[in-house]
N, C-alpha and C positions, 0 to 999 in steps of 0.2 A: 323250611328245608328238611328232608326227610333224611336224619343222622341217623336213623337204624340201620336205612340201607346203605346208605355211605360207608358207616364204620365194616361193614358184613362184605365189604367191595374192598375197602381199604383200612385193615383193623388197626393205623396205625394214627387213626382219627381216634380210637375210641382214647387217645391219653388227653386231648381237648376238655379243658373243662367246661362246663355248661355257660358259663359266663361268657367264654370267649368264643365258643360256637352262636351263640347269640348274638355276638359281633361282625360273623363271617359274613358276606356274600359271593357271590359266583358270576365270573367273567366268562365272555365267550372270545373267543380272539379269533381271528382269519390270516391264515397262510402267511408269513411274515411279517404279521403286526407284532411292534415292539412290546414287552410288558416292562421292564424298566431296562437301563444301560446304568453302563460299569461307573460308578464314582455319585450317580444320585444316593440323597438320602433316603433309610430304609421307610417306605410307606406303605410298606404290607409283606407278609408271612405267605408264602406260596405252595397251594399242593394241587396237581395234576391229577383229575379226575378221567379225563378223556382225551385222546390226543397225543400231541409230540412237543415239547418246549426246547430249544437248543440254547444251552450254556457258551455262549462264543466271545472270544476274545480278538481282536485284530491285531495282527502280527505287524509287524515293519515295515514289511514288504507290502503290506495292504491286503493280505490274507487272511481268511476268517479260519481261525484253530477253536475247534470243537471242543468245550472243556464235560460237558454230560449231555445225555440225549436223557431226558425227564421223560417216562411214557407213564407213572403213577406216582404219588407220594410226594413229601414235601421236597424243595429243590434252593439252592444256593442256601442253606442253612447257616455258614459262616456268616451270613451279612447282619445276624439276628446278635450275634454277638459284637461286629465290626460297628452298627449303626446305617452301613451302609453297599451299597451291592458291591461285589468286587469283579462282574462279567455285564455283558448281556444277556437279555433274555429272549429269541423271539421264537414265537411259533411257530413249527416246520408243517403244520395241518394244522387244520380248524378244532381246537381245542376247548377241554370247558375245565378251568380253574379255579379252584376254591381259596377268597381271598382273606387274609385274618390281617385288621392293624395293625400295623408295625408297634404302636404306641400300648397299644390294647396286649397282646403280645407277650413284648417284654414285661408288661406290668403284672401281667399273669404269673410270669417267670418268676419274677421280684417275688410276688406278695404268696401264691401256692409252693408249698413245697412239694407235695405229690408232684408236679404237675413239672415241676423243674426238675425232678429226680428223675422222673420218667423218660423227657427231652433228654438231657445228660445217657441215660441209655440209649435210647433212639440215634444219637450223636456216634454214642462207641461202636452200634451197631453197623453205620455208617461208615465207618472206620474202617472194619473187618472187612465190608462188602467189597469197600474201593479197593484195599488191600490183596481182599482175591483178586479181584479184576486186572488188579497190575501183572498178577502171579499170573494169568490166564494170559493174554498177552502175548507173554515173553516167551511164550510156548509156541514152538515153531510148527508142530501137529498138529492139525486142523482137526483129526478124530481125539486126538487129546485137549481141545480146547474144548470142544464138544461135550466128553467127559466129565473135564474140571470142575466146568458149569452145574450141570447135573450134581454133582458131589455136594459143588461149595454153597449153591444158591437153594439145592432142592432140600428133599427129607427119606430116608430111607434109602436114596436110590434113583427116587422119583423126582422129577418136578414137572409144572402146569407152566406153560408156558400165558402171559397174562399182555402179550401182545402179539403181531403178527413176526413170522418169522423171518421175515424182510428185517424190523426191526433188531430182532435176536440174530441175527447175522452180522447187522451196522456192532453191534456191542459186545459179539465175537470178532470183530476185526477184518473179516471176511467178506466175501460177494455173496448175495443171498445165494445165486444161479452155484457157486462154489460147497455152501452150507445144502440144499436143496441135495446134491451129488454124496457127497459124507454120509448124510440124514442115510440116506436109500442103503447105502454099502456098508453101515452099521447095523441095520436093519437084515440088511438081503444075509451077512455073515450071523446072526444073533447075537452081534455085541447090544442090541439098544432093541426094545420094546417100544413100539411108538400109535399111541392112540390119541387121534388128532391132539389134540394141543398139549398130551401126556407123555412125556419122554420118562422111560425108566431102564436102569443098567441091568441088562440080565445078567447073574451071578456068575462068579468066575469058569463052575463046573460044567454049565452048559454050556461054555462055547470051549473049553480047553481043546477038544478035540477038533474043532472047527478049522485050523489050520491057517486062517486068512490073517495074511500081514494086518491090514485095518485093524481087526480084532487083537494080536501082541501086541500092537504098538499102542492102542486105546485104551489099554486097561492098567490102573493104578500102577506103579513101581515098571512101566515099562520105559526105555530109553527114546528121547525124543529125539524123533529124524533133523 
């Protein structure tokens, strides 16, 4: 398995230590095949190389509730501490999975300490991210959910978006055809710089003058509609 360029795709591999990358293999999955359900024991550590994995729970009613859309990175992380899954997991497109033993794993966890400290950050990280996304959400502005995103996910200003925006729509809340209309009228106002997959905030000073509702209401400390 070529972990150079893995980690270089996904730098959140390079906390793996060599012991337990030695233990990985790589699944392929196809369009609603299960990789495990809620209540089996943990029998492998999961990260989403390529693709879409859905986090689902069944409601009551017999409704599937989406609990994450996995497009990169390790996913149900609680169950590594739980012993065991506490959702579903299936593939929403033909995916390819990096899989690490459950058993193999934790013992990593146990016996490294680098290697625990790091996960423990990875964890809090995890935390913060979910935490914006709730914040992001509860925002009834579609050009401020836009923003948020960019603020809380990117760097500078900027971010690379690192899947399609169909996806980046599902996880703004949005209809892509809704986000696709925003995208253009941030753009068309010079609230947002946009070079294909690079979304960047252009500074307050160029667009003050600019006059377009989109634009006040898009930008940091503005009141949401």
């Amino acid at each position: 398995m070529r972990w150079q360029a893995l980690i270089e795709s996904q730098p959140e591999l390079a906390l793996v230590p060599s012991r337990l990358r030695a233990a990985a293999d790589c699944l392929t999955l196809e369009p609603g095949e299960t990789l495990f359900r809620m209540g089996e024991r943990l029998k492998g550590v999961f990260c989403v190389l390529a693709g879409e994995v859905l986090l689902i729970r069944t409601g009551r009613n017999g409704g599937q509730i989406v609990l994450q859309r996995a497009r990169r990175g390790f996913f149900a992380e609680a169950s590594v501490s739980m012993g065991k899954y506490h959702c579903d997991a299936v593939a929403a497109e033909r995916c390819a999975v990096l899989r690490f033993p459950g058993r193999a794993f934790r013992a990593a966890l146990a016996a490294e300490e680098t290697f625990r400290s790091e996960w423990m950050a990875h964890l809090a990280h995890e935390v913060l991210r979910l935490r914006a996304q709730c914040e992001r959400l509860s925002i009834k502005s579609a050009a401020q959910r836009i923003v948020h995103y960019i603020q809380s996910e990117g760097d500078g200003g900027s971010v690379t978006l690192t899947g399609s925006r169909k996806a980046w729509a599902a996880e703004l809340g949005m209809t892509h055809e809704a986000l696709y209309r925003m995208l253009r009228r941030l753009q068309e106002d010079g609230t947002l710089a946009i070079d294909a997959n690079r979304m960047s905030i252009v500074p307050r000073e160029r667009v003050r003058g600019a006059g377009s509702s989109a634009s006040r209401n898009a930008l940091p400390g503005a009141a949401a509609k």
